[in-house]
MMTF fields as JSON, N, C-alpha, C and O atoms, coordinates in Angstrom:
{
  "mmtfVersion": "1.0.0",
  "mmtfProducer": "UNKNOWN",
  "numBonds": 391,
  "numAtoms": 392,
  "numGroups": 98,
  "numChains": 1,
  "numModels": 1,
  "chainsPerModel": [1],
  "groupsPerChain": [98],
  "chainIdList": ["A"],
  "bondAtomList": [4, 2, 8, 6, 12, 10, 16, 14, 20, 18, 24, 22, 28, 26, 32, 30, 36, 34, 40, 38, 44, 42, 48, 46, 52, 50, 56, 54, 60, 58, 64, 62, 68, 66, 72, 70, 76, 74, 80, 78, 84, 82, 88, 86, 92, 90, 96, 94, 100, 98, 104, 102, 108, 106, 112, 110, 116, 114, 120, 118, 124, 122, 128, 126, 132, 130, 136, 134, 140, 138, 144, 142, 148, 146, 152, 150, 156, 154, 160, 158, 164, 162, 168, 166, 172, 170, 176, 174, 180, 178, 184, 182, 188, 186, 192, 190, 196, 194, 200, 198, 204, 202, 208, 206, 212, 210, 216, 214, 220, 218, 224, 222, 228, 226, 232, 230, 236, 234, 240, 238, 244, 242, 248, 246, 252, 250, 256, 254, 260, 258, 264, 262, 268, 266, 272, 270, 276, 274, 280, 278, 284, 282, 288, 286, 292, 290, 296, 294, 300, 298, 304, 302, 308, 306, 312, 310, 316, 314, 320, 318, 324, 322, 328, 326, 332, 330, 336, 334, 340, 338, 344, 342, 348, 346, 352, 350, 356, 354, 360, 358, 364, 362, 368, 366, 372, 370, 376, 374, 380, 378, 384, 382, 388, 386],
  "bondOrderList": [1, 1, 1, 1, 1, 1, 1, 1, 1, 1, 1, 1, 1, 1, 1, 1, 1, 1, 1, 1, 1, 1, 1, 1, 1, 1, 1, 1, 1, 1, 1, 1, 1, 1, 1, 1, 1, 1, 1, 1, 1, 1, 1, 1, 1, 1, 1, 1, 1, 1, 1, 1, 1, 1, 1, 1, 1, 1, 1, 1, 1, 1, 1, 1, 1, 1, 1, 1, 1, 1, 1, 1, 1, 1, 1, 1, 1, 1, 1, 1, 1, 1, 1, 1, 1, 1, 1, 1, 1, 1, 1, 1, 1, 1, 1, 1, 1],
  "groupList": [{"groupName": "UNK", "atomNameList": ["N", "CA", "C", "O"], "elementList": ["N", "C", "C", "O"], "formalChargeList": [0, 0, 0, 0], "bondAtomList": [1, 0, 2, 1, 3, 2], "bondOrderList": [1, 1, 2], "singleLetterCode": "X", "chemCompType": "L-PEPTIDE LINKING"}],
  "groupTypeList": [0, 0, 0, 0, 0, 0, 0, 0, 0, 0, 0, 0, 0, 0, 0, 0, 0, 0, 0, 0, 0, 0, 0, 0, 0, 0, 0, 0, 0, 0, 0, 0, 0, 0, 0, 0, 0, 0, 0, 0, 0, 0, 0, 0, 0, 0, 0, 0, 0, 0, 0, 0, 0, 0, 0, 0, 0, 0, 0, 0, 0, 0, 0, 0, 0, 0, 0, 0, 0, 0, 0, 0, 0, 0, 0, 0, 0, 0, 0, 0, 0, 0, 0, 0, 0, 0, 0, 0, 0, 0, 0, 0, 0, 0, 0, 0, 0, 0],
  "groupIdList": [1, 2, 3, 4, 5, 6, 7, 8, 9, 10, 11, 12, 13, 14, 15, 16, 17, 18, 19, 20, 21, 22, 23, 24, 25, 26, 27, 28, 29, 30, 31, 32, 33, 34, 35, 36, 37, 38, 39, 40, 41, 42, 43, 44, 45, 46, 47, 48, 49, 50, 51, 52, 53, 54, 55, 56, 57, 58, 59, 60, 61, 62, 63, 64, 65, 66, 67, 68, 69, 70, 71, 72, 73, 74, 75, 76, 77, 78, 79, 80, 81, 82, 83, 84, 85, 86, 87, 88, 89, 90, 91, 92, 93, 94, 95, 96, 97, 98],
  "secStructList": [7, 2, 2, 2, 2, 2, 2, 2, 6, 7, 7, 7, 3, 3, 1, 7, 1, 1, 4, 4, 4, 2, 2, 2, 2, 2, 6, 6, 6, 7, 7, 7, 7, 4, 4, 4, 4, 6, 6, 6, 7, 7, 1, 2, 2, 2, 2, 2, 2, 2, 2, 2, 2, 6, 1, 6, 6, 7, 7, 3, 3, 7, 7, 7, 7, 1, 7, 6, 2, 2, 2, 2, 2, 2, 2, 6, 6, 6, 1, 1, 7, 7, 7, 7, 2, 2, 2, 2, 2, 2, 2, 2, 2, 2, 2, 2, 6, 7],
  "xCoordList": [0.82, 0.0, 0.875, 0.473, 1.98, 3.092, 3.291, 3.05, 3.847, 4.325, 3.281, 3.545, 1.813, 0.695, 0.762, 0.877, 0.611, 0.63, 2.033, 2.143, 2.551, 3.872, 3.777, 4.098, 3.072, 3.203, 1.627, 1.875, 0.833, -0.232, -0.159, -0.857, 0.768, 1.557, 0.078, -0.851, -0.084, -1.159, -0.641, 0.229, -1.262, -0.357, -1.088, -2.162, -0.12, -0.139, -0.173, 0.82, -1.257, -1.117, -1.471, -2.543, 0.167, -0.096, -1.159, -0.772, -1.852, -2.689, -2.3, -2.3, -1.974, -1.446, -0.467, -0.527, 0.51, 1.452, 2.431, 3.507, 2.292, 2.409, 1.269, 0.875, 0.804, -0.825, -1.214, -1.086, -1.547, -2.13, -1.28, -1.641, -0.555, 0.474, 1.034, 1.498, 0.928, 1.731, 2.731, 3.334, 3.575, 4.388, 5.314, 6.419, 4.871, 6.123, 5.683, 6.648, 4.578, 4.304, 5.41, 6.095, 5.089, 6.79, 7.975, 8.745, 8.472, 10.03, 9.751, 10.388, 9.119, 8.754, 9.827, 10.017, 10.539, 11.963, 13.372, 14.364, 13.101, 14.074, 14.512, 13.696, 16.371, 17.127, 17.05, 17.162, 16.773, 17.348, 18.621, 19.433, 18.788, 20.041, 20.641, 20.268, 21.876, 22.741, 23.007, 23.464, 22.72, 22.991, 21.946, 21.959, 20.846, 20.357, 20.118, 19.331, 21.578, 22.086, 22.556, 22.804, 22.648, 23.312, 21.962, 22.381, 20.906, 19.828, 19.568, 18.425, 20.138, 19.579, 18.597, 17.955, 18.165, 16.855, 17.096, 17.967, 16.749, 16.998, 15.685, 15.641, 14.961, 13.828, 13.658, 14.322, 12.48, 11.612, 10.905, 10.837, 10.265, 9.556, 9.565, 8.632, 11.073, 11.943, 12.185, 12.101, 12.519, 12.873, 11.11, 10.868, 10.581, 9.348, 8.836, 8.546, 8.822, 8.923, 9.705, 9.288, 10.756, 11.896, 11.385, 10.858, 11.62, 11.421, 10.005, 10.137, 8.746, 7.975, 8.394, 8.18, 9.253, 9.301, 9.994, 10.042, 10.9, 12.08, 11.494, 11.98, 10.493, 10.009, 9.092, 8.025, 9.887, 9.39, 8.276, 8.022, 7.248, 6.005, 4.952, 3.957, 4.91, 4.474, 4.624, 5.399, 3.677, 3.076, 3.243, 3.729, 2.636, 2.19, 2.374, 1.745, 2.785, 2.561, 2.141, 2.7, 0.618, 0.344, 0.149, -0.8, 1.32, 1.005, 0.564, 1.215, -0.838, -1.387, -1.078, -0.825, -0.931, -0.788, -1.362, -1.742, -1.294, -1.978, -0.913, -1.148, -0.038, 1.47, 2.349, 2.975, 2.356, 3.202, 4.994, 5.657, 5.451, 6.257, 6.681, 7.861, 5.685, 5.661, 5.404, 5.283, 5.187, 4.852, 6.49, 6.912, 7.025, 8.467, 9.206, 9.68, 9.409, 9.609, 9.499, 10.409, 8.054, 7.576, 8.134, 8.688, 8.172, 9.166, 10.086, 10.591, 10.71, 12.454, 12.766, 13.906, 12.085, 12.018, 12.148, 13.137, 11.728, 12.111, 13.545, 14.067, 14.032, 15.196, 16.412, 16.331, 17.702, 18.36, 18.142, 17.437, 19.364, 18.883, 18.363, 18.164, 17.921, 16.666, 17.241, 18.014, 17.015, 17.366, 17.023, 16.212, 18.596, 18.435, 17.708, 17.503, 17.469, 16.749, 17.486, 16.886, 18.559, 19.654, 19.148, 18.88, 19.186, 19.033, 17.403, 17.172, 16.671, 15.031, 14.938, 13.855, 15.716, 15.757, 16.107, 15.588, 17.225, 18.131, 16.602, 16.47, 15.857, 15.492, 13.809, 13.412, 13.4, 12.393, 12.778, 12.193, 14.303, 14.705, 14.954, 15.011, 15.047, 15.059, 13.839, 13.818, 12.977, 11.413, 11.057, 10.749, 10.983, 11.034, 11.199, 10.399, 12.412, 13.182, 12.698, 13.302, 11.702, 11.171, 9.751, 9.305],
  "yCoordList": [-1.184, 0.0, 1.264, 2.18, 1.45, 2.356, 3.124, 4.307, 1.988, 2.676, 2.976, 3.759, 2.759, 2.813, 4.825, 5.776, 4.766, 6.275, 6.974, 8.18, 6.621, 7.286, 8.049, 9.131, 6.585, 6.906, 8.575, 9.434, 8.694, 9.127, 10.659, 11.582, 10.686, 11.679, 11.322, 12.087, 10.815, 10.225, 10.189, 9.377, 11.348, 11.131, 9.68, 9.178, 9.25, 7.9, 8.139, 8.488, 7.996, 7.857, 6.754, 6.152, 6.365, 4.299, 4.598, 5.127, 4.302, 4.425, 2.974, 3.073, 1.633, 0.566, 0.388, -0.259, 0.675, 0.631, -0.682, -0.85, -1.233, -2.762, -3.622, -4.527, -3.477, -4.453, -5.344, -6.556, -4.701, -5.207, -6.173, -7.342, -5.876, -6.58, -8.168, -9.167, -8.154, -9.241, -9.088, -10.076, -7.704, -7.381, -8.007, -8.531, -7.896, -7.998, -9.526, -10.213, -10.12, -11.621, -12.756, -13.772, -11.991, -12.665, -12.685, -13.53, -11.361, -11.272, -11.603, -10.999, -12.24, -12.65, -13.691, -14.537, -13.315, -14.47, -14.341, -15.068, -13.058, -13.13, -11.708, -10.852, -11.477, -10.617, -9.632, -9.898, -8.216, -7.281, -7.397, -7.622, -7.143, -7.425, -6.005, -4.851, -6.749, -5.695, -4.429, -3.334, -4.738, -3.684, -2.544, -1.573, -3.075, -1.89, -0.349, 0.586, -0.948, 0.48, 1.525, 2.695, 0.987, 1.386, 2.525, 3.651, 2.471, 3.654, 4.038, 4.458, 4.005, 4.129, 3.536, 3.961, 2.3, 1.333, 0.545, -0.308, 0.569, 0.151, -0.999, -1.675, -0.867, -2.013, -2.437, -2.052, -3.522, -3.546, -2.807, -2.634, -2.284, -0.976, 0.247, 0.879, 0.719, 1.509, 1.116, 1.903, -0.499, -0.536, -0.667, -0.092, -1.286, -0.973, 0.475, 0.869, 1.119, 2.509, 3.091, 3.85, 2.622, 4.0, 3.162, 3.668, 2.071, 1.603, 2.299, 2.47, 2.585, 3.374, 4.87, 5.539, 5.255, 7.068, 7.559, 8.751, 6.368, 6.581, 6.807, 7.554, 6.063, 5.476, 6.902, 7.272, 7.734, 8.681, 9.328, 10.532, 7.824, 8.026, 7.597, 7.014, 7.746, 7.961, 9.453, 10.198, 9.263, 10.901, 11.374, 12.414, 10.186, 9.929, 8.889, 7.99, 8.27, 7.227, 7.852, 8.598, 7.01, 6.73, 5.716, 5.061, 5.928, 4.516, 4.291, 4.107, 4.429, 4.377, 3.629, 2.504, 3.999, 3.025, 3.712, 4.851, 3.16, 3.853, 3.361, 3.485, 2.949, 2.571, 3.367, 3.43, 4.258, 5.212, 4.966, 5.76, 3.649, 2.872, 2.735, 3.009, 2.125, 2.412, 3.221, 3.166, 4.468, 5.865, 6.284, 6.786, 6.108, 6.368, 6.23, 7.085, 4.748, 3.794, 4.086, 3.85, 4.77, 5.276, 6.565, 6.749, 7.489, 8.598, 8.703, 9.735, 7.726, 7.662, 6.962, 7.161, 6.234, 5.94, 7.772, 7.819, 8.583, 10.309, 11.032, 12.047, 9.656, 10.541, 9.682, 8.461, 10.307, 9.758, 9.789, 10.544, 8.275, 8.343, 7.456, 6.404, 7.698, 6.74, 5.71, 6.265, 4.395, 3.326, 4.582, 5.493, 3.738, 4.761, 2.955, 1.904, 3.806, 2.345, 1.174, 0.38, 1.027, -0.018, -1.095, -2.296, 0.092, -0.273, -1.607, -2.715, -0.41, -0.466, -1.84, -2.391, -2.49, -3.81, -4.739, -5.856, -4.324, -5.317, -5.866, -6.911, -4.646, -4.876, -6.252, -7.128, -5.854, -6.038, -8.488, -9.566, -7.801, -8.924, -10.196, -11.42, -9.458, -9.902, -10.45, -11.667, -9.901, -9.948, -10.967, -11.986, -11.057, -11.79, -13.61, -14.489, -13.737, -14.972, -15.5, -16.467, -15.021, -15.483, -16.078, -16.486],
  "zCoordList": [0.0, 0.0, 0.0, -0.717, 0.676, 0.986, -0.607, -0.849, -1.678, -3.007, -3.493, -4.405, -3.407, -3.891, -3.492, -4.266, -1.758, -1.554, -1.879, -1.659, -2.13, -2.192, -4.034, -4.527, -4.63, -6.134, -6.234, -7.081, -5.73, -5.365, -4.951, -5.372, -4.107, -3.074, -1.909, -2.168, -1.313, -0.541, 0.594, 0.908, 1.592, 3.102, 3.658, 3.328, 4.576, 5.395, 6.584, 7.223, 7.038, 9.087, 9.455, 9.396, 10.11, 10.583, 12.277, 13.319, 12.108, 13.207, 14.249, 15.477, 13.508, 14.598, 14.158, 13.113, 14.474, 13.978, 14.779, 14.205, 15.506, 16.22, 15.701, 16.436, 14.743, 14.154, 15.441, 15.611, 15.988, 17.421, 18.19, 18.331, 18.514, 19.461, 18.194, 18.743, 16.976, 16.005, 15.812, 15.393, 16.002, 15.898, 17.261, 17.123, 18.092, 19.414, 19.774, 20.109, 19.774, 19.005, 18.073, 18.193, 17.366, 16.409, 16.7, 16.244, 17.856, 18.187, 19.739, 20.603, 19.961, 21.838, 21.646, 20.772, 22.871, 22.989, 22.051, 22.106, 21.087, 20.328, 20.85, 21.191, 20.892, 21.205, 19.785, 18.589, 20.637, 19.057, 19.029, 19.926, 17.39, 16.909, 16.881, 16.671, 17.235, 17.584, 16.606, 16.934, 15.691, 14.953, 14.74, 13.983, 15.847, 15.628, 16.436, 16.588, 16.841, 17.865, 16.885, 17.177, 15.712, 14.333, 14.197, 13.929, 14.289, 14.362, 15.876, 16.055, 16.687, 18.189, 18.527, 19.488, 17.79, 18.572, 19.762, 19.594, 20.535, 21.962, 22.604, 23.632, 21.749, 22.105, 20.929, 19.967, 20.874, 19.82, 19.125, 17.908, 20.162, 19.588, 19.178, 18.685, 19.472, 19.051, 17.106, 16.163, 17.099, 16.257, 15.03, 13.968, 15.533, 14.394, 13.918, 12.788, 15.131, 15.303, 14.077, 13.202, 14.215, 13.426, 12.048, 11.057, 12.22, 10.681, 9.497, 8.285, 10.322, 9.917, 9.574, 8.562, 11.091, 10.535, 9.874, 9.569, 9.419, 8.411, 6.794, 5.944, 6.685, 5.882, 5.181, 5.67, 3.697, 3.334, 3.105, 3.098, 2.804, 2.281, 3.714, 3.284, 5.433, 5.978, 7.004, 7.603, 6.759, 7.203, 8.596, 9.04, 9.257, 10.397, 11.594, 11.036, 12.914, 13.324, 14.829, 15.633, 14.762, 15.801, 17.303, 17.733, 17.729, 18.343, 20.195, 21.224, 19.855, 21.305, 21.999, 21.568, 23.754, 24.407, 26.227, 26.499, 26.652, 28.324, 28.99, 30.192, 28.839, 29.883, 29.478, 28.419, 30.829, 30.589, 30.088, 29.421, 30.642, 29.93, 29.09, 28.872, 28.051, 26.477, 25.932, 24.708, 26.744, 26.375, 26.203, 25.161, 26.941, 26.728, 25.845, 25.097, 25.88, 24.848, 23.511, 22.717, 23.09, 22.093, 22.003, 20.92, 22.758, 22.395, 22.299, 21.857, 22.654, 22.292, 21.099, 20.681, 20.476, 18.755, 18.074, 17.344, 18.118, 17.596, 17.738, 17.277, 18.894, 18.922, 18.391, 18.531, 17.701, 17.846, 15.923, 15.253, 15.321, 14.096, 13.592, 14.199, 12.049, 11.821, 10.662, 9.882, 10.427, 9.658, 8.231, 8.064, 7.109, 5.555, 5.194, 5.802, 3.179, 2.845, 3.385, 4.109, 3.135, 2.876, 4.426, 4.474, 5.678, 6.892, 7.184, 7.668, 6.449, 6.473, 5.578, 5.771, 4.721, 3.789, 4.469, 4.44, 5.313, 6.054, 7.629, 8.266, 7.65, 8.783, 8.631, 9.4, 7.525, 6.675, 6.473, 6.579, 6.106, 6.197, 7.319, 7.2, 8.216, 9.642, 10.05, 10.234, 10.201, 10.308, 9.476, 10.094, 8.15, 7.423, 7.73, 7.409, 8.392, 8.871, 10.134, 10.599, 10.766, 11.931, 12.001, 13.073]
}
């Protein structure tokens, strides 16, 4: 859908941006990889995070939560730097393998 809006100029606001907890589902028990200190990701959710805001053709990410915890968590994905394509392939790829 991404190149669809991108080709469009079609802003994108990821409204779940964890697709309802499938995301941290799939990497339950698995260590982030190290390299992704290489963008300042420090959790998981850091790293799905950046992988979206990096990502030219979204507009937007919203990612609700009521734990102030992951409220954190979630703001510290803004800081710091963000996966380039090369990163965002490699990461895609990762995900991929699990």
């Amino acid at each position: 859908m991404l190149p669809a809006a991108a080709e469009l100029g079609v802003a994108v606001l990821i409204n779940m941006p964890f697709g309802e907890g499938s995301l941290f589902r799939a990497v339950r028990g698995k260590a982030l990889p190290v390299w992704a200190s290489d963008f300042a990701a420090a959790s998981w959710g850091q790293f799905f995070l950046k992988y979206l805001l990096a990502n030219p053709t979204v507009t937007t990410v919203i990612p609700g939560t009521v734990n102030p915890e992951h409220m954190n968590d979630n703001l510290a994905a803004g800081r710091g730097p963000l996966p380039d394509t090369a990163m965002r392939k490699r990461m895609v790829q990762l995900m991929q393998s699990f």
